[in-house]
C-alpha positions as CSV (number, residue, x, y, z in Angstrom):
1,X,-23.3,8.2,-14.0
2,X,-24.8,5.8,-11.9
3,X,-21.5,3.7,-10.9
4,X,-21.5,2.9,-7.3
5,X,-17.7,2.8,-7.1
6,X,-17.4,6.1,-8.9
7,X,-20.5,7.2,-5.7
8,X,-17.8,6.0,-3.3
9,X,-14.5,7.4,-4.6
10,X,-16.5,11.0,-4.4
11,X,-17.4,9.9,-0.5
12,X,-21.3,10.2,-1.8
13,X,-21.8,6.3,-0.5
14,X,-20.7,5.9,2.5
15,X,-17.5,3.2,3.0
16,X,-14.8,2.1,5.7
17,X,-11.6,4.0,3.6
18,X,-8.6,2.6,4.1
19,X,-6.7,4.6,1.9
20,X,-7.0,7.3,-0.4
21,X,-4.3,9.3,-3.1
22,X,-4.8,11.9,-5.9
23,X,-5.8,9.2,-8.0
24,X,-6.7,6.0,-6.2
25,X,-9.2,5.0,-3.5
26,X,-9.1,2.0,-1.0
27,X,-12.0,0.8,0.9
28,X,-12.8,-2.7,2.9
29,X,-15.3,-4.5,0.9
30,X,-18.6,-5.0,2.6
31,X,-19.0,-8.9,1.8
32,X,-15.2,-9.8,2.6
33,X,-13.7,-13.0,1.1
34,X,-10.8,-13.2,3.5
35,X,-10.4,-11.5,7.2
36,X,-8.6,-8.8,4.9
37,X,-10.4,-7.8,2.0
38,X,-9.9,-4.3,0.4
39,X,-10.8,-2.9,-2.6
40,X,-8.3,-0.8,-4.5
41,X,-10.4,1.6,-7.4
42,X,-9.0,4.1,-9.7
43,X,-11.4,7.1,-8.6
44,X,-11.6,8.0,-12.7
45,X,-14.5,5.9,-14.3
46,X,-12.3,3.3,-16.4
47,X,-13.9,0.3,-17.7
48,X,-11.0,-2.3,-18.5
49,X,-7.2,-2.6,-17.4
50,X,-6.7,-1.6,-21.4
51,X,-7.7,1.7,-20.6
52,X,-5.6,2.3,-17.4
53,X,-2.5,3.8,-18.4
54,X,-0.7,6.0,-16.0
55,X,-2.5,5.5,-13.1
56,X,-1.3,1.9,-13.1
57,X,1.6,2.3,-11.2
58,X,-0.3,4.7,-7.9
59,X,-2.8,1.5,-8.0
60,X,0.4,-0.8,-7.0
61,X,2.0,1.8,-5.1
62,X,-1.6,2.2,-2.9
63,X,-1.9,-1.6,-2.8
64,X,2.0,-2.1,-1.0
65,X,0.9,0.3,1.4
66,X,-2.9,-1.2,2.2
67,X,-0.9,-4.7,2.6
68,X,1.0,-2.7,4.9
69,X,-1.9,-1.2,6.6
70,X,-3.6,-4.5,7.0
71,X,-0.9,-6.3,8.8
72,X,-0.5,-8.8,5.4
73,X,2.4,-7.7,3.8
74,X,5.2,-10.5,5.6
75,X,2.1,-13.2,6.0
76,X,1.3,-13.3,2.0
77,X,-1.7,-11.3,0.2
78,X,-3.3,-12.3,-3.2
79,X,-4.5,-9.4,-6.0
80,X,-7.4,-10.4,-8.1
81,X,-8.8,-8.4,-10.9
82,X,-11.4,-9.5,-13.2
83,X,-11.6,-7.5,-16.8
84,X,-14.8,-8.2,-18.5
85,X,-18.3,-9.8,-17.9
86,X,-17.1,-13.6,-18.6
87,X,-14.3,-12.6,-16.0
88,X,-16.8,-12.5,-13.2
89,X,-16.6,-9.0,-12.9
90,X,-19.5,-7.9,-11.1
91,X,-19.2,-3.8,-11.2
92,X,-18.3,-2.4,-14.5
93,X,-15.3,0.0,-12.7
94,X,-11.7,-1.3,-12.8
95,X,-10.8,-2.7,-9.2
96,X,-8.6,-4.8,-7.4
97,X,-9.1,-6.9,-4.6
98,X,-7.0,-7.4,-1.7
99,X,-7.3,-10.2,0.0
100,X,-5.4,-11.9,3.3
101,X,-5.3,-12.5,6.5
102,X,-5.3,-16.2,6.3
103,X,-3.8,-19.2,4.0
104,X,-5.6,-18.6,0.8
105,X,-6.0,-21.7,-1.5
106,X,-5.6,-22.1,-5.1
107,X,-7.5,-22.7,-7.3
108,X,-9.2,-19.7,-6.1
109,X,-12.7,-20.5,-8.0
């Protein structure tokens, strides 16, 4: 398989971890949208959130405790995930993005 988020959950690509459980991997994104911006993957290859199932609730778990990490979680944080290709979903790899650090506006696009 030739995913790069799969490469870095299996530490083949190298990437700044900020956290990492049985079933989850956290990492800083290396094109940050915000002074905070991590990336939250499910290290299983899954596609779409239809398919996530029961590692749904280790993904939130992981993402309370990066906002943690991070210093965000009194200030505010925003969650994004795109699902699909229309969605602007740019690596086909369920993730979540972290993002904070700073007043975020809305609309976010």
């Amino acid at each position: 398989m030739n995913c790069i988020f799969c490469k870095i959950a299996k530490k083949e690509l190298k990437s700044s971890v900020v956290l990492e459980t049985e079933n989850v991997f956290a990492f800083d994104d290396i094109n940050p949208q915000a002074p905070v911006h991590v990336v939250v993957i499910p290290k299983a290859h899954i596609l779409d959130i239809t398919k996530l199932g029961p590692v749904l609730p280790e993904i939130f778990d992981v993402i309370a405790k990066v906002s943690a990490i991070k210093k965000i979680k009194s200030s505010g944080f925003r969650v994004v995930m795109n699902n699909g290709p229309d969605s602007g979903q740019a690596v086909p790899h369920l993730h979540f993005h972290v993002l904070g650090g700073r007043k975020l506006d809305w609309p976010p696009g």
